[in-house]
Backbone bond lengths (Angstrom), bond angles and torsions (degrees), N, CA, C in turn:
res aa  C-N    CA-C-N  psi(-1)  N-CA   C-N-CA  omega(-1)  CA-C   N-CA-C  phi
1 X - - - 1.469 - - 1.529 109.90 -
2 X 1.480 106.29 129.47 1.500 114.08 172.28 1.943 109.50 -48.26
3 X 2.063 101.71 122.62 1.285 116.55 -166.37 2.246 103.37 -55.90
4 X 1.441 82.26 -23.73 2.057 90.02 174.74 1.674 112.32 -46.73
5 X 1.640 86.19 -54.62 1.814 84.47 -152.62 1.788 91.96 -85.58
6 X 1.428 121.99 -12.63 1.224 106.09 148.81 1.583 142.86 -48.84
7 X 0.909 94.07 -17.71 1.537 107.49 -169.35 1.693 100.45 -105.94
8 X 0.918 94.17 -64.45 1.813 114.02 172.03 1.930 103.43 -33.47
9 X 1.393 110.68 -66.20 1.684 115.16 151.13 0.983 135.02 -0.40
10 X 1.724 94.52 -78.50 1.701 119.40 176.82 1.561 121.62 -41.93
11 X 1.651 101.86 -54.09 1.158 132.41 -172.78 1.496 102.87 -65.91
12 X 1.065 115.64 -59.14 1.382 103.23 -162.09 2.107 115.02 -87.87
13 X 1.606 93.02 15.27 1.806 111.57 173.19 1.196 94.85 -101.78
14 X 1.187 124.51 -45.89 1.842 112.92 170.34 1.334 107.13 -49.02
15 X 1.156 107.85 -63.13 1.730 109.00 -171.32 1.266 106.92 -38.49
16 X 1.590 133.74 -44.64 1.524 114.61 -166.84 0.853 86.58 -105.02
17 X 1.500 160.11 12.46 1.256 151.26 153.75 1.966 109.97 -65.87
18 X 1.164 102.00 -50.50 1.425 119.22 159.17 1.248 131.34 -64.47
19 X 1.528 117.65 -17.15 1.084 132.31 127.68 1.453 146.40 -8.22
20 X 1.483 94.14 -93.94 1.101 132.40 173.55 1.494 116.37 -61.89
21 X 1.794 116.53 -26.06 1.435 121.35 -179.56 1.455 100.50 -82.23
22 X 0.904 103.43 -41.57 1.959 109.89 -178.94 1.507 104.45 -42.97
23 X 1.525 106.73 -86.09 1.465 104.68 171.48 1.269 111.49 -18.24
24 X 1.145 145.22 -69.10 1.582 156.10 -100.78 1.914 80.97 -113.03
25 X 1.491 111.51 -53.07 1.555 113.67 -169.58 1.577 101.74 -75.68
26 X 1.290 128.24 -39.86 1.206 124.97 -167.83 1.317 104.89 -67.73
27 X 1.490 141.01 -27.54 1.403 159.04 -161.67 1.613 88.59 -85.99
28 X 1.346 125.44 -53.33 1.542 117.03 -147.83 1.906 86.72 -95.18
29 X 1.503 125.67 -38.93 1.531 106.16 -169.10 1.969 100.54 -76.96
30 X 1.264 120.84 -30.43 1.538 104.26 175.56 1.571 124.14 -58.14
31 X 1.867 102.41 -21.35 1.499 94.82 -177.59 1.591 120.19 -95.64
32 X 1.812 98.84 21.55 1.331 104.81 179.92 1.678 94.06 -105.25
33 X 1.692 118.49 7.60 1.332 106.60 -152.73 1.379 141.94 47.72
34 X 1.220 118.67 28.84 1.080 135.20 177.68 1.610 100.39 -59.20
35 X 1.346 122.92 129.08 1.461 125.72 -175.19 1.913 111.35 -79.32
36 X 0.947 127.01 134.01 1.529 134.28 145.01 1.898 82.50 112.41
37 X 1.301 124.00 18.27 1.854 115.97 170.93 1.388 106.04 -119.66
38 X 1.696 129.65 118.72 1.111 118.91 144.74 1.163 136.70 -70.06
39 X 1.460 148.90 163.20 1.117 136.83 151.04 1.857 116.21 -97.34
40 X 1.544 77.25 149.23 1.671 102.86 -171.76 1.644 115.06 -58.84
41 X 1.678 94.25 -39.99 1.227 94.25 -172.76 1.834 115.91 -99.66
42 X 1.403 95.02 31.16 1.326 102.91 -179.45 2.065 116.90 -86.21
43 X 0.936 153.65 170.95 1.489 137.32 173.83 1.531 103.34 -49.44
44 X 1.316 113.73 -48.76 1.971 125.10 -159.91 1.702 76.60 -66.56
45 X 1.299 128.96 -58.48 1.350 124.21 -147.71 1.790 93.67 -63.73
46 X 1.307 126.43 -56.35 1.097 134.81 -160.54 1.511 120.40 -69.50
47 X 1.324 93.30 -15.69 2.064 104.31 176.40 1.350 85.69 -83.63
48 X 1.487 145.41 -29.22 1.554 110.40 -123.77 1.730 59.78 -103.64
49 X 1.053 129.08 -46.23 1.673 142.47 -146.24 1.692 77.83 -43.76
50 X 1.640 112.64 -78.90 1.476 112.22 -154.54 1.994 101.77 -72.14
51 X 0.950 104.78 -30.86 1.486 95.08 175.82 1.150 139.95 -56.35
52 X 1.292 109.77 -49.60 1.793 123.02 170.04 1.458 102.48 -91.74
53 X 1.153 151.84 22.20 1.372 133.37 164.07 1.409 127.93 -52.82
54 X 1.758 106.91 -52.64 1.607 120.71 160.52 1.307 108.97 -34.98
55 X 1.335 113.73 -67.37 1.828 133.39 -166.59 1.970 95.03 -59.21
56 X 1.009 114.12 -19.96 1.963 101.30 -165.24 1.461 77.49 -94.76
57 X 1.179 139.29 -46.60 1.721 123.94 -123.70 1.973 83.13 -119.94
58 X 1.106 120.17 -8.18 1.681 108.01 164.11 1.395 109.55 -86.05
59 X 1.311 120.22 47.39 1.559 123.67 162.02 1.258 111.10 -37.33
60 X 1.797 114.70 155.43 1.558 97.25 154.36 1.707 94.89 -98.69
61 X 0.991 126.50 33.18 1.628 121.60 157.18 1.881 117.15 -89.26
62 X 1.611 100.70 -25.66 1.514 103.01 172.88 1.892 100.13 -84.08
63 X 1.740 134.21 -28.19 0.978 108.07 -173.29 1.764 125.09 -71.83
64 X 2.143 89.92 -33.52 1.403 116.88 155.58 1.813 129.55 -17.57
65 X 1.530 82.38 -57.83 2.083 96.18 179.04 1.220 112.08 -81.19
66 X 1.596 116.48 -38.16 1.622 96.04 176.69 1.293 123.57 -76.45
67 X 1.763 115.87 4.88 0.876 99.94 -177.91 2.050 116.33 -122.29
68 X 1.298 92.21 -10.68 1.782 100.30 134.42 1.426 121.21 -49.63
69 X 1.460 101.20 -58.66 1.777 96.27 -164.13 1.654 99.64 -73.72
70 X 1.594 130.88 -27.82 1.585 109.73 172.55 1.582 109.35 -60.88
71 X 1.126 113.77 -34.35 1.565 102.62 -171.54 1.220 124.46 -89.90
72 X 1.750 114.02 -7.34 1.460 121.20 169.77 1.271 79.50 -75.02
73 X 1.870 149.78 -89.31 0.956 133.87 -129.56 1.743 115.43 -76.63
74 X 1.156 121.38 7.92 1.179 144.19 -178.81 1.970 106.04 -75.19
75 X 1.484 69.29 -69.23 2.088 87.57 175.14 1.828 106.91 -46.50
76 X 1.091 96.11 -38.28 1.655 107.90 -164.92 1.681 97.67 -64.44
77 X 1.087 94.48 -74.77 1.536 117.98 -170.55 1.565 109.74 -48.80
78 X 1.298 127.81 -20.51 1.380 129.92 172.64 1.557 102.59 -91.83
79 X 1.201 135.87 19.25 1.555 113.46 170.85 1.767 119.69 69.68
80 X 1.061 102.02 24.85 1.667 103.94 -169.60 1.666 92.11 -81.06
81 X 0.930 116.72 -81.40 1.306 116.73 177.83 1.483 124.61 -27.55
82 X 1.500 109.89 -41.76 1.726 103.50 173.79 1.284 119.64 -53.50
83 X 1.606 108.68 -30.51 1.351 117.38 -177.10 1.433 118.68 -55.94
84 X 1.487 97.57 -63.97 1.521 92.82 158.22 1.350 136.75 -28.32
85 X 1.068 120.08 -69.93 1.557 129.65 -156.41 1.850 97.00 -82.88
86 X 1.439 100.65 -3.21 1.425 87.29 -161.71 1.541 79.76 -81.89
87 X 1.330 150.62 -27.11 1.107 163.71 -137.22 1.805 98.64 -99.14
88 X 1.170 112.03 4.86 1.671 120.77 167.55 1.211 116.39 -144.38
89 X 1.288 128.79 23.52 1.429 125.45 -176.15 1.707 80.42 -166.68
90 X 1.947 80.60 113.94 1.389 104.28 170.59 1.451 144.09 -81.77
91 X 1.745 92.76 2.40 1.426 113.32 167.15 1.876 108.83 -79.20
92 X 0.944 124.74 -37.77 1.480 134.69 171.47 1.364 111.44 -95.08
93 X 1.888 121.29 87.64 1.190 126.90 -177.12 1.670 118.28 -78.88
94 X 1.621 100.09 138.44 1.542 101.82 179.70 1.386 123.30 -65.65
95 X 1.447 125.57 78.13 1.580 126.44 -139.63 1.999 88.37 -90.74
96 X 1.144 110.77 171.07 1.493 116.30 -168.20 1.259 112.73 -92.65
97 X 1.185 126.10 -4.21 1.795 134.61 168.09 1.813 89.48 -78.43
98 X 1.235 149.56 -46.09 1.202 141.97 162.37 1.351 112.29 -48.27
99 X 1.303 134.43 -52.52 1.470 135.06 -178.65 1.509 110.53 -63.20
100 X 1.334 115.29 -35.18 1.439 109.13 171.58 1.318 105.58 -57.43
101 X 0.932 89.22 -78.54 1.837 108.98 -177.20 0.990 118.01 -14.00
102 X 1.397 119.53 -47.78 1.653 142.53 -174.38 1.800 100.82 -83.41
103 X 1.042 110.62 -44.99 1.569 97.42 -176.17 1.942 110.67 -78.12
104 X 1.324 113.92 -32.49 1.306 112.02 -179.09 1.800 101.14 -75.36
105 X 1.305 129.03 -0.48 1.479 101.88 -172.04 1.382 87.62 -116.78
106 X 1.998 132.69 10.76 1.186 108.47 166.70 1.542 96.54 -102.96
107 X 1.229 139.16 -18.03 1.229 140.88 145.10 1.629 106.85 -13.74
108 X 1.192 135.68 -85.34 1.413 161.00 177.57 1.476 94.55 -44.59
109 X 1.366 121.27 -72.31 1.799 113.23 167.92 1.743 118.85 -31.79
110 X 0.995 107.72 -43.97 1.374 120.14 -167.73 1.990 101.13 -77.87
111 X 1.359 105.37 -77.50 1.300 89.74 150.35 1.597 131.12 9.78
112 X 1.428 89.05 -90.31 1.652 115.33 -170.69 1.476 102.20 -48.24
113 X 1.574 117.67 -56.60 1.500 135.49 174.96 1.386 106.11 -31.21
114 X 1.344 106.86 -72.13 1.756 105.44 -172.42 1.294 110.87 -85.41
115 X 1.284 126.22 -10.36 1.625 107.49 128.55 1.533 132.09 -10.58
116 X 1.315 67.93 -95.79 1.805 92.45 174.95 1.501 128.98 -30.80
117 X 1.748 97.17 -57.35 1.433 113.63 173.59 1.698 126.19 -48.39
118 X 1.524 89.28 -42.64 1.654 113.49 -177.21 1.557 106.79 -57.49
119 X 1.496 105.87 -48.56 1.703 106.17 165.39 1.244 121.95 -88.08
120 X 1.277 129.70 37.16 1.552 120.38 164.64 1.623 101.74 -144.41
121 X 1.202 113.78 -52.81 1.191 101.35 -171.07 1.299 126.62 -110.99
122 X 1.739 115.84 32.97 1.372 129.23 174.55 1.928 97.39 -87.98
123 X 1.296 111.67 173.72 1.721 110.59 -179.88 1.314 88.23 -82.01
124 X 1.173 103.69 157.84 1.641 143.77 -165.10 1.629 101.62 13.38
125 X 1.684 109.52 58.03 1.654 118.46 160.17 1.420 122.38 -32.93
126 X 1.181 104.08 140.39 1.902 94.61 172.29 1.806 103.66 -72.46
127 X 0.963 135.72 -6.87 1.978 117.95 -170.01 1.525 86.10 -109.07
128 X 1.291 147.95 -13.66 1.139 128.71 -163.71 1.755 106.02 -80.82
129 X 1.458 120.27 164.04 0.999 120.74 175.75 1.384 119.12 -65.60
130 X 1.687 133.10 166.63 1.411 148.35 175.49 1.833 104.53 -41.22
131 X 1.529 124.08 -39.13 1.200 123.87 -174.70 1.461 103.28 -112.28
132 X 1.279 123.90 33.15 1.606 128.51 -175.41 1.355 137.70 29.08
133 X 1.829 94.30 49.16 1.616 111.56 155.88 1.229 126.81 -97.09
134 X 0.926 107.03 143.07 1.905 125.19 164.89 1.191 116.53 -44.82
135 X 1.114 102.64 -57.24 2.177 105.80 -179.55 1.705 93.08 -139.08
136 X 1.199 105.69 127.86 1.539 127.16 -13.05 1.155 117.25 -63.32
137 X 1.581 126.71 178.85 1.281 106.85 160.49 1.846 87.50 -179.11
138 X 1.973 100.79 -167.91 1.937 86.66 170.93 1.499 89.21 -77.74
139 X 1.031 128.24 -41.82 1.755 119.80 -158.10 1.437 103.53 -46.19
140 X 1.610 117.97 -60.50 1.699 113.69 -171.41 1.499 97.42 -73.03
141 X 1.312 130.27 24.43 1.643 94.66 177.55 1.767 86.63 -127.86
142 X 1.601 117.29 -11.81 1.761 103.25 160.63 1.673 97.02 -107.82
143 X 1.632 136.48 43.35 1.172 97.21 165.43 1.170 123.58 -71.49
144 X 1.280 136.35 -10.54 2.253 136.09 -168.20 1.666 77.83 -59.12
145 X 1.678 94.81 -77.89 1.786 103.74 -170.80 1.520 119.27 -18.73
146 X 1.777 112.84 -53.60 1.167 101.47 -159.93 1.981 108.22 -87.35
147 X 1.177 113.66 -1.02 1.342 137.93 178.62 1.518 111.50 -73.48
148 X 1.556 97.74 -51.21 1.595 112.48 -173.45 1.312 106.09 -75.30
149 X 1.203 116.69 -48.24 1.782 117.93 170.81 1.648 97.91 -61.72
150 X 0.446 141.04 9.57 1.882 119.47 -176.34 1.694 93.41 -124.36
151 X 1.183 131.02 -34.74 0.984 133.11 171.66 2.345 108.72 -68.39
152 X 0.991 86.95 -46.30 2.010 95.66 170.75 1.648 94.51 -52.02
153 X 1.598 93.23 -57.25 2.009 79.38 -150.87 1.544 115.01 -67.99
154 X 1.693 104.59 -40.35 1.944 105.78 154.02 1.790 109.52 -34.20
155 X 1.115 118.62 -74.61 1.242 101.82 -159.30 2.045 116.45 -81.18
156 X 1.096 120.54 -4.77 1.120 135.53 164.96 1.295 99.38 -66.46
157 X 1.311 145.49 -58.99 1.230 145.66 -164.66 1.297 121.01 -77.11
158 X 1.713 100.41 -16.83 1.272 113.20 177.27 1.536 107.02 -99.51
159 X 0.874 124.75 -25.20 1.538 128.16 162.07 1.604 118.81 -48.45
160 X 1.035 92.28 -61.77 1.861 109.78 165.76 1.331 133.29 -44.75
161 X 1.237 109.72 -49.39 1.288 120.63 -176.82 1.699 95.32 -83.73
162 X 1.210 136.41 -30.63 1.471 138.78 -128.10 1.568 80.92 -120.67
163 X 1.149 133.35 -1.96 1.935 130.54 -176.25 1.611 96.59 77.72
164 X 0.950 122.15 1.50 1.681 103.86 -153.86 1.728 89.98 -75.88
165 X 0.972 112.85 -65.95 1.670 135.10 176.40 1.522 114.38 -67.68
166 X 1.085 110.86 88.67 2.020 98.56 -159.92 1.585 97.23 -113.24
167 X 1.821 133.87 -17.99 1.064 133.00 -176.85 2.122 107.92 -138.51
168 X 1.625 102.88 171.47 1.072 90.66 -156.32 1.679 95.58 -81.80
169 X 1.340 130.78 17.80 1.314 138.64 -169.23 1.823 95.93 -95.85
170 X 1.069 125.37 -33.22 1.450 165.29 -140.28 1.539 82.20 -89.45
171 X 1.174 94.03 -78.54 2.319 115.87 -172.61 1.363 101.69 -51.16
172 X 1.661 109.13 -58.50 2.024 106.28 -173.49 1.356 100.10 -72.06
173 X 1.352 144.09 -27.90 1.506 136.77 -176.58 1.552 95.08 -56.76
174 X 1.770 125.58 -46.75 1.477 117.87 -154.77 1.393 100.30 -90.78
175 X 1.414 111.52 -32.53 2.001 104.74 175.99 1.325 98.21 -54.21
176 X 1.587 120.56 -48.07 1.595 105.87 -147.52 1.811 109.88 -88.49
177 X 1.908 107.75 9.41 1.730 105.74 -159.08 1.408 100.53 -80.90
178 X 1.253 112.70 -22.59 1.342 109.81 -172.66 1.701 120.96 -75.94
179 X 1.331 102.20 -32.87 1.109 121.34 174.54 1.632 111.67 -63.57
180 X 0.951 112.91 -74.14 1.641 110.28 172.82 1.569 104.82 -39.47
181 X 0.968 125.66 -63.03 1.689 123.98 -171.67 1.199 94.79 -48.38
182 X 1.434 130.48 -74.72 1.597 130.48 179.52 1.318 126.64 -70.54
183 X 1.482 113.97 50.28 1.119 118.03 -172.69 1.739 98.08 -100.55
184 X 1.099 131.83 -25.64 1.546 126.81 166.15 0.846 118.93 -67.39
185 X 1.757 135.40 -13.02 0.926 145.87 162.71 1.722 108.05 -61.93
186 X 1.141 113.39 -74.02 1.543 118.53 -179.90 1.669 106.28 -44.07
187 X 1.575 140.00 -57.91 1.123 115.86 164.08 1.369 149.21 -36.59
188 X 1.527 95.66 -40.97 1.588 107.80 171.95 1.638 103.18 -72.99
189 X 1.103 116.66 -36.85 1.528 101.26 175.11 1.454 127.47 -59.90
190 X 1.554 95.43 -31.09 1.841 99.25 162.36 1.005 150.57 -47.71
191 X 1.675 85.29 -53.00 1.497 124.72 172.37 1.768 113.21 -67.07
192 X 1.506 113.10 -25.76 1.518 116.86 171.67 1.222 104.14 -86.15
193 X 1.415 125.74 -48.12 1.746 120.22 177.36 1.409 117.32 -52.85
194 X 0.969 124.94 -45.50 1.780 139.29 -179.83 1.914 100.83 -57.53
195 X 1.490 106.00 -51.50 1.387 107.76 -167.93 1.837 108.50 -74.67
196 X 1.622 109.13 -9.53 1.484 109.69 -161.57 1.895 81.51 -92.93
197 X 0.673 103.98 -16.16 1.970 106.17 -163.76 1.292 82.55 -76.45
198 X 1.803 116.18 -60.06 1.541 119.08 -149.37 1.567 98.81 -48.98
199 X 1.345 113.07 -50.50 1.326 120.58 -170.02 1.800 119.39 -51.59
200 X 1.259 85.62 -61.00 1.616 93.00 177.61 1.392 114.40 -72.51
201 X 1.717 117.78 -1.32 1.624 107.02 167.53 1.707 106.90 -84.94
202 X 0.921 89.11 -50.88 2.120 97.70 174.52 1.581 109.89 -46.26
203 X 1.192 123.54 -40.40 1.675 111.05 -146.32 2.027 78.93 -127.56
204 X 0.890 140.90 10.57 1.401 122.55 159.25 2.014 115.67 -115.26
């Protein structure tokens, strides 16, 4: 078994192991009355448990990762990297259908860039905040988003041009590769969001 999802495992058996102790502690310090602890397994504890679960675990830190991990597995899945390395190992030649490829999808990056720029840091930008700051602002509160898309459309474009990506089955296989691979990732993040709530519902 891959040493990842070993670890990944571990982590996320503590978590309901840690879990499960919470409940168990929050139950035994409320019935000492201990002031400022609810218990979990009390009715208040047990509405909030099934009630807010949706509301704890729709982080924008869970929308954040899936959308790192589509565009890490995006990058992957388009051959960007072969390019590279093919560029030091003289058995894998840097042939010129790669150089296109590579120059039209930083073309499209660049693009995207002064995009970007045009809405943040022109006078009175549309992403900047009400008094025309940067952070906060909409820009710092979608930068992953606007990072992760710029990273998709580079390597999407480079897929395309490069054969790697030749149909639109081709494109959803590379949005969705990353995701499946990092899919133990997204549980354990659940499993930590759920346990950060548990905590701060008991002891606040």
């Amino acid at each position: 078994m891959n040493r990842r999802i070993q670890v990944l495992g571990t982590l996320c058996f503590s978590l309901i192991i840690a879990e499960v102790l919470l409940v168990i502690i929050s139950w035994l310090l409320s019935a000492t009355m201990m002031e400022g602890v609810r218990s979990l397994l009390s009715s208040e504890g047990i509405r909030w448990f099934f009630g807010s679960f949706t509301a704890i675990v729709a982080s924008p830190l869970l929308v954040w990762l899936i959308l790192v991990l589509s565009a890490l597995g995006c990058l992957q899945k388009s051959g960007v990297a072969t390019v590279f390395s093919s560029r030091r190992e003289k058995t894998n030649p840097y042939n010129y259908r790669a150089r296109l490829a590579l120059g039209v999808a930083i073309v499209f990056l660049l693009i995207y860039v002064v995009i970007i720029a045009l809405l943040t840091l022109s006078p009175h930008a549309i992403l900047l905040s009400a008094t025309g700051d940067l952070f906060p602002s909409a820009f710092s509160r979608s930068l992953i988003p606007i990072i992760a898309f710029g990273v998709v459309l580079f390597s999407i474009a480079f897929g395309m041009m490069s054969g790697r990506l030749k149909t639109h089955a081709d494109i959803l296989q590379a949005l969705s590769f990353g995701i499946a691979k990092g899919a133990p990732l997204l549980v354990l993040l659940l499993l930590l969001l759920q346990f950060y709530a548990s905590l701060r519902f008991v002891f606040t």
